[in-house]
N, C-alpha and C positions, 0 to 999 in steps of 0.2 A: 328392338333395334329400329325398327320400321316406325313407331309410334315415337322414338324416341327424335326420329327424321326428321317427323311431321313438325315435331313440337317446335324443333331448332326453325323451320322453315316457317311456321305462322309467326316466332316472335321474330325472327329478321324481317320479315313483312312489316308487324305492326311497327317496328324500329323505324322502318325507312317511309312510311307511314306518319309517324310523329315527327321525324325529322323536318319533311315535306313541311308539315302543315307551321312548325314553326319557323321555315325558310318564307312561307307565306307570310307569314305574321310580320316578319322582320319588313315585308318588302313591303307590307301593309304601312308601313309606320315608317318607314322611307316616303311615301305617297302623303298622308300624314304632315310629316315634316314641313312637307314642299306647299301644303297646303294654307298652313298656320303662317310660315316664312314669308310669302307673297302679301301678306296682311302687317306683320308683325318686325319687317325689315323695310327698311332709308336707303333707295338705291337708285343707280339711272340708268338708261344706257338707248340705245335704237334696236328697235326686234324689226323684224320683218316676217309682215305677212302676202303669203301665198295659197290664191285658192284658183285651179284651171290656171289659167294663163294670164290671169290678173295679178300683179302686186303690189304690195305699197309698204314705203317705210313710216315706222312710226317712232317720234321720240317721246320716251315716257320719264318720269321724275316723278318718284314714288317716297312720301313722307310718315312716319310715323312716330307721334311723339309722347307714348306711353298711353294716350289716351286716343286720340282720333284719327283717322288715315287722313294724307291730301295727297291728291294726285293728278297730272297735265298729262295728256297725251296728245303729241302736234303730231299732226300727217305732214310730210316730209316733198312728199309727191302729190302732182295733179292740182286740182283747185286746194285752196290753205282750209282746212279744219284743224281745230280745237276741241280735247275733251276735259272736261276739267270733274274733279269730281271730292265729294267731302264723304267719307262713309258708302252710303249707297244713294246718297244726292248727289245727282249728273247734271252738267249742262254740257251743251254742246255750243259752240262759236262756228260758222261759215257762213264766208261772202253771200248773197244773192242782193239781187237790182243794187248792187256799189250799196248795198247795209250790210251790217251786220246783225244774223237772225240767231237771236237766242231761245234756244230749245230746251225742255224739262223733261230727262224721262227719271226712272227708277232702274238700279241694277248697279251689280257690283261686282259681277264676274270677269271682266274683260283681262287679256292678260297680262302680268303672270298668274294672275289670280283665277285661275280656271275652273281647280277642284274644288268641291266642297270640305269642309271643315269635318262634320258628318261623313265617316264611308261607308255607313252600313246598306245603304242603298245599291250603293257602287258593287259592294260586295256579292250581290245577287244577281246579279248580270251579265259580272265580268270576273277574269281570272288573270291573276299576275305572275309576271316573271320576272328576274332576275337576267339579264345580257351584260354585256360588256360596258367596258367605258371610253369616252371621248370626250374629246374637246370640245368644248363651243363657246365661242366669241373669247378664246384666253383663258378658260376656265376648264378644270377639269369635273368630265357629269356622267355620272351614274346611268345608266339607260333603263329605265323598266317598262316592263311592254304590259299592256291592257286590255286583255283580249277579250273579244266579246264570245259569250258563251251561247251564241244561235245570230241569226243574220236579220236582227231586228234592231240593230245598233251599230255602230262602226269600232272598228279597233285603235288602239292608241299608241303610241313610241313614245314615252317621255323620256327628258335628258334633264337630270337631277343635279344641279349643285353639289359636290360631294362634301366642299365646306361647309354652306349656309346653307343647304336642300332645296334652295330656291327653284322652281323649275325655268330652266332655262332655253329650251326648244320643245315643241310639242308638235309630233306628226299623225293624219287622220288615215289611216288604213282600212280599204276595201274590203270586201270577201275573198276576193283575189289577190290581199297583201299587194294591193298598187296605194302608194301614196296620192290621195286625194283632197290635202288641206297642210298646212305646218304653218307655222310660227316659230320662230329662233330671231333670240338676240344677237349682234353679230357686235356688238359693243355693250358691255356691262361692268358696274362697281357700285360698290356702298359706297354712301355719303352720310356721313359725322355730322353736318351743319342742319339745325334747326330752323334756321331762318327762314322765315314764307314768304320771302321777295319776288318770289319766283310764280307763285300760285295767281298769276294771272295770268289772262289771252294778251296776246300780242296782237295789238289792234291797229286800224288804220283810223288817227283820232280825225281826219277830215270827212269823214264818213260817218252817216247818220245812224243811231243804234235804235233796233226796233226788239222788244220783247215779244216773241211768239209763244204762248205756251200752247201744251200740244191740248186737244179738245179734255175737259175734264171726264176722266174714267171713274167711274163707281163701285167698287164690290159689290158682286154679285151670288149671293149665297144661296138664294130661293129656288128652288128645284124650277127648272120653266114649266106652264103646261101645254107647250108644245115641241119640244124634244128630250129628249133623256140619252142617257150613254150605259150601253151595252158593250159587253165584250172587248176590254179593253187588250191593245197587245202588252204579251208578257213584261213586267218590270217597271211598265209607265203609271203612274200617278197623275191624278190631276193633283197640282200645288198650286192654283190662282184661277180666278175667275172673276171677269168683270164688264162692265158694259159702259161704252163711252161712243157720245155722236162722232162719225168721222166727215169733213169737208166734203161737202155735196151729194151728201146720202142726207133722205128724209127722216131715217127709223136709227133707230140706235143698231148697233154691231154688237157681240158679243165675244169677247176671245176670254181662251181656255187654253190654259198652259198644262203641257203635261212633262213630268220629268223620271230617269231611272236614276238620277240622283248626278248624273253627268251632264247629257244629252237631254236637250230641249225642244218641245213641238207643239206650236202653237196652232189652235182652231178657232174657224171664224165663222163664226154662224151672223148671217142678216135675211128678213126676208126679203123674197125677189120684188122687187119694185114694178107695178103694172106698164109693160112695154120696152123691160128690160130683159135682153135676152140672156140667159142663165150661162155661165161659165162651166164648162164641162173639158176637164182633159187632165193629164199628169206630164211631168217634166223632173230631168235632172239634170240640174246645172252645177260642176264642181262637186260639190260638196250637200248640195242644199238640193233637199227635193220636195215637189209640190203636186198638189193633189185635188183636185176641182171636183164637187159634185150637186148632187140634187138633194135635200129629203123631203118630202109634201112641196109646202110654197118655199121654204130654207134653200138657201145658197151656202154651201158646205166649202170650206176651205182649208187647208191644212198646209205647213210649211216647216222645214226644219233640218238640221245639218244630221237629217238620219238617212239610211237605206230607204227607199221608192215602196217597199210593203210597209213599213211602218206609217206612214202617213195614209196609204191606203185602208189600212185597217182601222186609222181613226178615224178617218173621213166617215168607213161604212160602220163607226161604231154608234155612230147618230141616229136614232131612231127618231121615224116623226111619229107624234101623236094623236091623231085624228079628231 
C-alpha cells in the first residue's frame, strides 16, 4: 500500500514535470514568434522610449517585401534624427553646423526587433513565464516575463501581439523588480502598400549634405600579445571583435562585444597615451552601467545595458601580458 503511494506520487510529480516543461516550450515559441514577426511583418506606428527620466518618441515604418526589410525610424522629440535602414545597413540623418551628417554603422536589432531569431542562448540564462494579458496601443498582448536565472543580467516583461506575436512593449527589470528601461508602442498597424516612397529622410534641401563615415573598423581575429580574457561572467560570449582608429587617439582602439544571446556589453581596450591620465571609476545610469580600469599600459572600458557586476567582471577578465 505504502509503495503503491509512493508510486502514485513519483508519477504525479513527473506528470506535472512534463507538463511544466511543455507550458515552457509553448512560451518559448510565443518568444519565437515575436522574434521572426518584427523582421517578417509591413507595419507602422510611434513606440516610446523610456530610460531614468529621459524619453523620446519614435516613429517607425517597417517594410518587408518577401525578400528585403526597409525601415525609417524619425525621433519625434528634441533635435530631428533619422534612422533609416536596409537589412542590417544603417544610416543615420541629424542636423549639426545647419548640415546634414551622414553616419554608417552595422546592426539590426533596434526595436521591435530586439530578440534573436536563435533562443538557445537566451535559454541558458533565463526562465520564462506565462502572466496575463493586456492592451497596448489598441492591441490585445500576451505578457511573458524573462527572468534572469542569477544577477548578471536584467529581467524582461514582454507584451506579445496575440494576433501577429509582434512584440509590442518591452520593459527592463532589476533585481529588485523596479522597472528600469521600456519601450511600448502607443500607436500601431499593418500596412498592405509596398511602395518605398517613403524610405527617405526628410531633409532641409537649403542645407549643405556632408557624408561622415564613421573611422574604418577591421576584424580582429589574432589573439593580441598583450592581453587575453580570463574568466568570463556566466552566459556571455565574445560574438565580435575589432579594431578601428577613433578621432583624436594616436593608436588604434579595440572593442569586444560580448552577448548571452539578449543582452549586450561592449569592451574597449586602448593603450594609455604618454601624459594621459588613466580613467578609473564605475557608474550606473538608468539602465546602462560602466566600468573604467587599468591592465599593465591598457585603459580597460566596459559599457552595457547590464547589472554594474557584469561589466565589472569583464573589465577584470582582461589580463595583461607582460
Amino acid at each position: 500500500m505504502i509503495i503503491q503511494r509512493f508510486i502514485s506520487i513519483f508519477l504525479l510529480a513527473c506528470a506535472a514535470l512534463s507538463a511544466q516543461a511543455a507550458s515552457d516550450e509553448e512560451t518559448w515559441q510565443l518568444l519565437q514568434k515575436a522574434a521572426v514577426a518584427a523582421h517578417a511583418l509591413s507595419y507602422q506606428g510611434i513606440f516610446i522610449c523610456q530610460s531614468g527620466q529621459q524619453s523620446k518618441s519614435v516613429q517607425i515604418k517597417h517594410l518587408f517585401n518577401g525578400q528585403y526589410e526597409f525601415a525609417r525610424n524619425v525621433v519625434l522629440d528634441g533635435s530631428p534624427r533619422e534612422v533609416l535602414s536596409q537589412g542590417s545597413d544603417v544610416v543615420i540623418y541629424n542636423p549639426k553646423n545647419e548640415k546634414v551628417v551622414i553616419e554608417k554603422r552595422y546592426g539590426n536589432n533596434m526595436f521591435p526587433a530586439i530578440l534573436p531569431t536563435d533562443l538557445d542562448a537566451i535559454k541558458l540564462s533565463y526562465a520564462v513565464r506565462v502572466a496575463e494579458t493586456e492592451r497596448v496601443a489598441d492591441r490585445q498582448a500576451q505578457i511573458v516575463l524573462l527572468e534572469a536565472k542569477d544577477n548578471l543580467r536584467y529581467s524582461y516583461k514582454f507584451w506579445l501581439d496575440t494576433e501577429y506575436g509582434l512584440l509590442l512593449k518591452s520593459v527592463m527589470l532589476n533585481a529588485k523588480n523596479e522597472v528600469i528601461g521600456s519601450i511600448a508602442f502607443n500607436q500601431f498597424g499593418l500596412i498592405s502598400n509596398l511602395d518605398l516612397d517613403w524610405f527617405k529622410p526628410k531633409v532641409d534641401a537649403r542645407k549643405n549634405y556632408v557624408m561622415e563615415d564613421e573611422p574604418a573598423a577591421t576584424t580582429d581575429t589574432n589573439a593580441s600579445p598583450h592581453w587575453k580574457l580570463k574568466d568570463l561572467p556566466a552566459g556571455y560570449v565574445k560574438v565580435d571583435q575589432m579594431k578601428r582608429m577613433v578621432r583624436g587617439k594616436a593608436l588604434p582602439v579595440t572593442h569586444v562585444i560580448f552577448s548571452d544571446g539578449l543582452a549586450s556589453v561592449s569592451l574597449f581596450i586602448e593603450p594609455i597615451e604618454s601624459g594621459v591620465k588613466p580613467r578609473l571609476g564605475h557608474s550606473v545610469v538608468a539602465n546602462t552601467s560602466y566600468y573604467a580600469s587599468v591592465a599593465g599600459y591598457l585603459q580597460i572600458t566596459v559599457l552595457g545595458e547590464v547589472p554594474e557586476a557584469t561589466v565589472a567582471k569583464i573589465a577584470n577578465a582582461v589580463v595583461f601580458i607582460k
